[in-house]
C-alpha positions in Angstrom: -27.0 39.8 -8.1 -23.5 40.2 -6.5 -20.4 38.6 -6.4 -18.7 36.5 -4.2 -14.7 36.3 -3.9 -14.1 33.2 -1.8 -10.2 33.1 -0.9 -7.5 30.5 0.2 -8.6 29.6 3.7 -6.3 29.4 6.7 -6.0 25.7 6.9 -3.7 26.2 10.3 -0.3 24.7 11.7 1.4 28.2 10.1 1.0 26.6 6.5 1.3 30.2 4.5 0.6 28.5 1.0 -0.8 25.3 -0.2 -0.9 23.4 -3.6 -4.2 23.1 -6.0 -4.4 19.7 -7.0 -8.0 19.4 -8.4 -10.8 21.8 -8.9 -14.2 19.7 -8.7 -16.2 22.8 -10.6 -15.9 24.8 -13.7 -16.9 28.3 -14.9 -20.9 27.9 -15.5 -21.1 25.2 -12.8 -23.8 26.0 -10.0 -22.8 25.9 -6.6 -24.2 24.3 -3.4 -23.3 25.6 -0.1 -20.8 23.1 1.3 -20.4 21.9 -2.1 -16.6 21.0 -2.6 -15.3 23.5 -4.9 -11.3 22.3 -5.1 -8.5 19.9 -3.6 -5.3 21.4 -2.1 -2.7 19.9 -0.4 -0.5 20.9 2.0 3.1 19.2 2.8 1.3 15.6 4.3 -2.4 15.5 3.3 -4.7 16.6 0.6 -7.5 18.9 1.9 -11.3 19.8 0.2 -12.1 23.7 0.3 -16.4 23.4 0.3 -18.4 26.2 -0.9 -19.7 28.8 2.1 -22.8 30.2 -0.5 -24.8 29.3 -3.2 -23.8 30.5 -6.4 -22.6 30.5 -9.8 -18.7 29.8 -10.5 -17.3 32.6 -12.8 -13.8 32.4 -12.4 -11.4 30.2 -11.2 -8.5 31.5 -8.8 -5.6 29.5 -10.2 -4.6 26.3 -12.9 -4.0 22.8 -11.3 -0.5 22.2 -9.9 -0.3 26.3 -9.0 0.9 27.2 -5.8 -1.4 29.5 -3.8 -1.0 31.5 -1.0 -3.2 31.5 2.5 -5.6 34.6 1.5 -5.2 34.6 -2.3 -8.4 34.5 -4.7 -9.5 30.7 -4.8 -12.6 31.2 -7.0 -15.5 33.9 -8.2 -18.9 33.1 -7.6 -21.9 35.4 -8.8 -24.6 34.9 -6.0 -28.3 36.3 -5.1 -27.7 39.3 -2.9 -24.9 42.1 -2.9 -22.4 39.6 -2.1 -18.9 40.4 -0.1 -17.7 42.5 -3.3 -19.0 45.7 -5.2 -18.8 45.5 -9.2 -21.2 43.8 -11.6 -20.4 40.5 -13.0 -19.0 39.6 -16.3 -21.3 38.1 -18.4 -20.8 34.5 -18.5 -19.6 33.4 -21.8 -22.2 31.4 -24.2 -21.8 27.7 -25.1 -20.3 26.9 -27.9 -23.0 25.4 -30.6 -21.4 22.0 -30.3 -21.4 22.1 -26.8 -24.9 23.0 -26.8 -25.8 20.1 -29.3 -24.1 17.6 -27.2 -25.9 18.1 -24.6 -28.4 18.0 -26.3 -28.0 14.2 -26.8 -29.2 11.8 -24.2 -25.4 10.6 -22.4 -26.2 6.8 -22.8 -25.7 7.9 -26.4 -22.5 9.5 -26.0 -19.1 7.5 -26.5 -17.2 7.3 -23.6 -14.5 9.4 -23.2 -11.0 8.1 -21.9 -8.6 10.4 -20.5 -4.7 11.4 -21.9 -1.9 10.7 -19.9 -2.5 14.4 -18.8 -5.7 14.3 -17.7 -7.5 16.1 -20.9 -10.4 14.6 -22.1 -10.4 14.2 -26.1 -13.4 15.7 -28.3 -16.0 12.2 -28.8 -15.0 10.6 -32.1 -17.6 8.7 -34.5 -18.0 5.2 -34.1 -16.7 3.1 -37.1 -17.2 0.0 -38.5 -15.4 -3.7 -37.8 -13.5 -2.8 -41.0 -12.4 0.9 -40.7 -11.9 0.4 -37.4 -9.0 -2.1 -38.3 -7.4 0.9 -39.8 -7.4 2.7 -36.7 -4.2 2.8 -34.3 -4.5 3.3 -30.6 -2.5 6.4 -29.1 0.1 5.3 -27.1 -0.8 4.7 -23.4 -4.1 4.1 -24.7 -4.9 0.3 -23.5 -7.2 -2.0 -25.1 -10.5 -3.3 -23.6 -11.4 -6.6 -23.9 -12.3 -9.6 -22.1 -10.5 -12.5 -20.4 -11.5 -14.9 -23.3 -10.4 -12.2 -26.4 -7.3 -11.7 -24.7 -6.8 -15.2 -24.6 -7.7 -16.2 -28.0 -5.6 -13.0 -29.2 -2.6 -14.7 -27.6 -3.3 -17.5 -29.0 -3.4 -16.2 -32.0 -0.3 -14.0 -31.8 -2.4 -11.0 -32.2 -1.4 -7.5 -30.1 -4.7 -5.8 -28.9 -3.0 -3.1 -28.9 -3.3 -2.8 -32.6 -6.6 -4.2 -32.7 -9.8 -1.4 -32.9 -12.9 -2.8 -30.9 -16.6 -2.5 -32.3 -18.2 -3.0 -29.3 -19.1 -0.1 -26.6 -16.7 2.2 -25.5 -13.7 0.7 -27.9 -14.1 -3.0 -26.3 -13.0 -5.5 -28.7 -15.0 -8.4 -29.7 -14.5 -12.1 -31.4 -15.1 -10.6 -34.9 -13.1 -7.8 -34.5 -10.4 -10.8 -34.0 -12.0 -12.3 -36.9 -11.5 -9.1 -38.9 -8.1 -9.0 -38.3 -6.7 -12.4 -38.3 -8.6 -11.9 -41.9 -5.9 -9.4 -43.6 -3.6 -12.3 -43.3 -0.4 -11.4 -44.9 -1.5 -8.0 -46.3 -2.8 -6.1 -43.9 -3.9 -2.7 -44.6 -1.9 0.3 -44.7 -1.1 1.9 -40.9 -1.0 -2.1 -39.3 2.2 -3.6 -41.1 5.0 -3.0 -39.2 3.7 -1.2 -36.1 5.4 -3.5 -33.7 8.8 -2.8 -34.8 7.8 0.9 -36.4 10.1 3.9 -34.7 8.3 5.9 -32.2 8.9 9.3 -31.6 5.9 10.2 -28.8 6.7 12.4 -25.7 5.0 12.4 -23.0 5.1 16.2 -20.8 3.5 15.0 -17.5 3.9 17.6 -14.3 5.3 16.7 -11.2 2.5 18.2 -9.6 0.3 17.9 -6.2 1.7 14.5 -3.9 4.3 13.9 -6.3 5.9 17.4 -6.1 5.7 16.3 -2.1 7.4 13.3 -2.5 10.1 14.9 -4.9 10.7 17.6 -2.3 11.0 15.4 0.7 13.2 12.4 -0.9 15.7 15.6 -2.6 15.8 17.4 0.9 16.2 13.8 2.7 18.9 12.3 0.5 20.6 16.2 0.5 20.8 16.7 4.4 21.0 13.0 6.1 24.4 10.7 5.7 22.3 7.7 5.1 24.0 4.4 5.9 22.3 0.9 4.8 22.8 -2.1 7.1 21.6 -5.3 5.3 21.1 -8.2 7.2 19.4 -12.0 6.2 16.9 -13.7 8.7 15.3 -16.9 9.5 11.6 -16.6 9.6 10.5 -20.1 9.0 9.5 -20.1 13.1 7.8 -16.1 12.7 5.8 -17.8 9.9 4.8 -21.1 11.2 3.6 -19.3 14.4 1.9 -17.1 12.1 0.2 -20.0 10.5 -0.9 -21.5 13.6 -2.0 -18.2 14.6 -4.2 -17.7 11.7 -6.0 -21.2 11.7 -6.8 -20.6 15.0 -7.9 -16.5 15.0 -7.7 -15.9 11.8 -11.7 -15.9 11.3 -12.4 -14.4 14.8 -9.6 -11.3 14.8 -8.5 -11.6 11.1 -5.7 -12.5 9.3 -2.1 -11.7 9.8 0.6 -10.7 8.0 4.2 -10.5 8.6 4.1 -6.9 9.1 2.3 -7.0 13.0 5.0 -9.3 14.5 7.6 -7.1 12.8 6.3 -4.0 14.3 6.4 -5.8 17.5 9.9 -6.8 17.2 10.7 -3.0 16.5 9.0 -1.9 20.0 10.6 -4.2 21.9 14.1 -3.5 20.3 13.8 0.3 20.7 13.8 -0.1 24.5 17.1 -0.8 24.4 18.2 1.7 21.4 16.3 4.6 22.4 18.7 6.9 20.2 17.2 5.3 17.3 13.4 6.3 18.3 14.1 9.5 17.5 13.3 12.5 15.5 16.6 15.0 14.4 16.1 18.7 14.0 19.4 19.9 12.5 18.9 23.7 12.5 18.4 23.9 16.2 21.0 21.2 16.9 18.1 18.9 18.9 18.1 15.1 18.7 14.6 14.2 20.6 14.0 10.6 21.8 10.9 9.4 21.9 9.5 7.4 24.9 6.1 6.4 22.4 6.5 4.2 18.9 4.7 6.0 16.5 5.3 3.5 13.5 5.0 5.1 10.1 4.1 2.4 7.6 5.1 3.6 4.2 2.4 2.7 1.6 2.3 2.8 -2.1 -1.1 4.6 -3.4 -2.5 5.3 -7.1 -1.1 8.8 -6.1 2.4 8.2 -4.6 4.0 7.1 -1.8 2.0 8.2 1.7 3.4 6.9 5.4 0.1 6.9 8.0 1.3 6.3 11.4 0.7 3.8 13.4 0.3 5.8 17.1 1.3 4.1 20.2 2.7 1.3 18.7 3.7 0.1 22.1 0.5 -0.4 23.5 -0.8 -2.4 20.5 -0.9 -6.5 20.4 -0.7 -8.1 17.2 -4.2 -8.1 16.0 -4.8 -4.2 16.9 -1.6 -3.4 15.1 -3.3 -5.1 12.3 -6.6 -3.7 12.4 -5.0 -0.1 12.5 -2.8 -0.9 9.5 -6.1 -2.0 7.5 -7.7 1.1 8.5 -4.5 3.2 7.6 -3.7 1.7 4.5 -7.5 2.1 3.2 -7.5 5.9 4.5 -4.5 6.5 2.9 -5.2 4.7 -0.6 -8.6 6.5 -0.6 -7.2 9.6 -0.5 -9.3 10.1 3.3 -6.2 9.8 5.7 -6.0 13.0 8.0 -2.9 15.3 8.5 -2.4 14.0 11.8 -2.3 10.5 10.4 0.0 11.2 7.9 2.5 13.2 10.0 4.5 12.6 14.0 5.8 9.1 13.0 9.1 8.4 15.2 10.5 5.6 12.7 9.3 4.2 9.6 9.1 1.0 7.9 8.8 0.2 4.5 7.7 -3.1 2.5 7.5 -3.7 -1.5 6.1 -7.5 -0.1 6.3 -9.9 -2.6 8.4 -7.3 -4.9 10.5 -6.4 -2.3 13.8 -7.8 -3.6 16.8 -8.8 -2.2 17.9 -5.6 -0.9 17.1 -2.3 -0.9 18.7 1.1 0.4 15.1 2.9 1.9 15.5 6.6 2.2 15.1 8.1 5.9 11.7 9.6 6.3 13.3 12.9 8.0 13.5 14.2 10.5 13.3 10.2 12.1 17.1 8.8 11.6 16.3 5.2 11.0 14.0 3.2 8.3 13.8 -0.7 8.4 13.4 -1.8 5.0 11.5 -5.4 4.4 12.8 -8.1 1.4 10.7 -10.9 -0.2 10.9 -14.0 1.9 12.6 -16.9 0.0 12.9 -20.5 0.7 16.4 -21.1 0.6 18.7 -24.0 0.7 20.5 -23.7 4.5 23.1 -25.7 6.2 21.6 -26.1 9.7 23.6 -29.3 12.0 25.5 -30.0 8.9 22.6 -31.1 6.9 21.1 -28.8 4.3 17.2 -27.9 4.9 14.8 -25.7 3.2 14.4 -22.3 5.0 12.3 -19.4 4.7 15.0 -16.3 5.1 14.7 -12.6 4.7 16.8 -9.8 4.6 16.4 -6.8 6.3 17.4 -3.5 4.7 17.9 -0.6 7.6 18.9 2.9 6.7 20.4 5.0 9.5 21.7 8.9 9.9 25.2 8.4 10.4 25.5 12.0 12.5 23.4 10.8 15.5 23.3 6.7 14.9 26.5 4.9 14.9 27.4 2.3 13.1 27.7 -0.2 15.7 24.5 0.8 17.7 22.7 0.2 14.7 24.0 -3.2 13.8 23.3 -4.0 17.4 20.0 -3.1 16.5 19.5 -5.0 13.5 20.9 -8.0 15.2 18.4 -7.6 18.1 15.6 -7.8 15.6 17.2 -10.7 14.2 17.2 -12.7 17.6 13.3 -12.0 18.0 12.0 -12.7 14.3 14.3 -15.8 14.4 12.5 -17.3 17.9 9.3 -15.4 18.0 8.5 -16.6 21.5 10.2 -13.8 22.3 8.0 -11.4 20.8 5.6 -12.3 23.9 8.2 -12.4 26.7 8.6 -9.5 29.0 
């Protein structure tokens, strides 16, 4: 038997150090080659380190959220064979009794374990009764699991779930353990009375670790370094979105649906040919504003891990149904967790939409180093005076951010207001 040091590859690009975000093994754990051992990530995408042997994992290099560098000691494996180190393994360390006598019980009779708000699994508790579970008081962040109907009848009832203990598997809560409470009546038992109004003095510690550390970095560095300036300007769609209607019925089975966001990245390629200072990427050490012939659209979008911006490439050469089917495929990658470094990274100008919870207006924050962001609102149906009579409209605002030290203020009004006179008469969109 020998050991095995594997280290922190060379991922490439001149990345000298990289971020563990997940380890997918533990000390104990046998090894497959190509097995994936841990998640890093580097400054735009998360990246899986497999396994070059087969082995046993004996130590782990770092803790999650560490910051490792290029070459450093990922993990310890012992392995048949001399291995690429000399020394004898440590002894691996014995399982603790109640370890071993959990596993020795079959897992469909194991409770289900739910995770913390840090990620830590708690030991399995004993499952109790309808009527000691009333006793017992969900941790907070903890959420109640029930169906459609409980809920409803719980609302009905005035009852919060959340102070409800289920009987049924894994913690879900059933009619009787309604029953069970709505029977306490005005004296419930000790621990219930008063929860809803009871002072609460929880923390919460959660580290701003892996993507989130990313995004905190970027957003700081962006807001520190660019002079942003928001431009907010209101816009008729009621034409964009009856074409878009007729669009759909028509291709909408054929070539898929779209949404608003296609003819809105159109607009943008069309207006950039005449604002070519705005397609453009600023690097303020070297004193370098480069304009971009090529629209490489980054589309920000929310995932369960933070905010990500794929890029749509060649945005120029798209119509509106490819724009759409890469946006699909972008938004899936990137809400998977499977989107590339090169589709996270070389956008020339980003847009960002909250859709139906976008607002009124926003003030987006400039993806550096591009120097412009168009920022999309709710649309609205709003009351408009239009020939002197008042007629329902479907408006929304536009929300642009700019850098002030290579975009003027004028230029990028100009800008705006060319958007404006495509959304509003979308024929446009299609005229050359």
């Amino acid at each position: 038997m020998g050991i095995h040091i594997i280290k922190m590859p060379d991922i490439g690009e001149g990345i000298a150090e990289v971020e563990l975000v997940a380890w997918r093994v533990q000390p104990g754990d046998v090894v497959a080659e190509d097995q994936i051992l841990a998640d890093v990530m580097t400054d735009k995408a998360t990246v899986e380190i497999p396994s070059p042997v087969f082995g046993t994992v004996l130590k782990l290099g770092g803790e999650v959220g560490q910051v490792m560098a290029v070459g450093a000691e990922l993990i310890r494996l012992e392995v048949q064979g001399p291995g690429n180190v000399s020394g004898a393994p440590p002894a691996p360390a014995k399982a603790a009794p109640a370890v071993a006598a959990a596993q020795a019980v079959p897992a469909a009779q194991l409770p289900l374990p739910q995770k913390t708000a840090l990620g830590k699994m708690p030991a399995p508790q004993a499952a109790t009764s309808v009527g000691d579970a009333a006793h017992a008081i969900r941790q907070p962040g903890d959420k109640p699991i029930a169906s459609p109907a409980v809920r409803r009848r719980a609302w009905e009832l005035g009852i919060e779930l959340q102070y409800v203990a289920g009987s049924g598997a894994a913690g879900r809560i059933l009619h009787e353990d309604l029953d069970a409470y709505a029977a306490h009546g005005a004296n419930p038992p000790s621990g219930i009375a008063g929860m809803r109004y009871a002072e609460r003095h929880d923390e919460v510690a959660v580290p701003v670790i892996g993507l989130r550390r990313i995004i905190a970095q970027k957003m700081q560095e962006s807001k520190r370094r660019i002079p942003h300036f928001t431009y907010v300007e209101e816009i008729d769609v009621t034409e964009l979105e009856a074409l878009r209607a007729r669009l759909n019925a028509k291709w909408g089975a054929e070539r898929g649906r779209l949404t608003p966001l296609p003819l809105l990245m159109r607009a943008v390629v069309l207006a950039l040919r005449d604002f070519p200072q705005i397609n453009a990427r600023f690097d303020d050490e070297a004193g370098v504003v480069t304009r971009h012939g090529a629209v490489h659209l980054g589309i920000a979008t929310q995932t369960e891990a933070g905010l990500m911006v794929p890029v749509v490439r060649h945005a120029e050469a798209r119509d509106l149904w490819a724009s759409a089917a890469e946006l699909a495929r972008l938004a899936e990658a990137a809400r998977t967790g499977k989107a590339t470094r090169e589709e996270l990274s070389g956008s020339t100008i980003t847009i960002t939409s909250l859709g139906a919870l976008g607002g009124i207006v926003s003030t987006p924050v400039i993806n550096a180093p591009e120097v412009a962001i168009v920022g999309v609102n709710r649309i609205v149906e709003r009351p408009m005076i239009r020939g002197g009579a008042v007629v329902a409209r479907q408006m929304m605002n536009l929300s642009s951010s700019f850098d002030h030290r290579v975009v003027d203020g004028m230029h990028a009004a100009e800008f705006v207001q060319t958007l404006r006179g495509l959304l509003e008469c979308p024929a446009t969109l299609f005229v050359e």
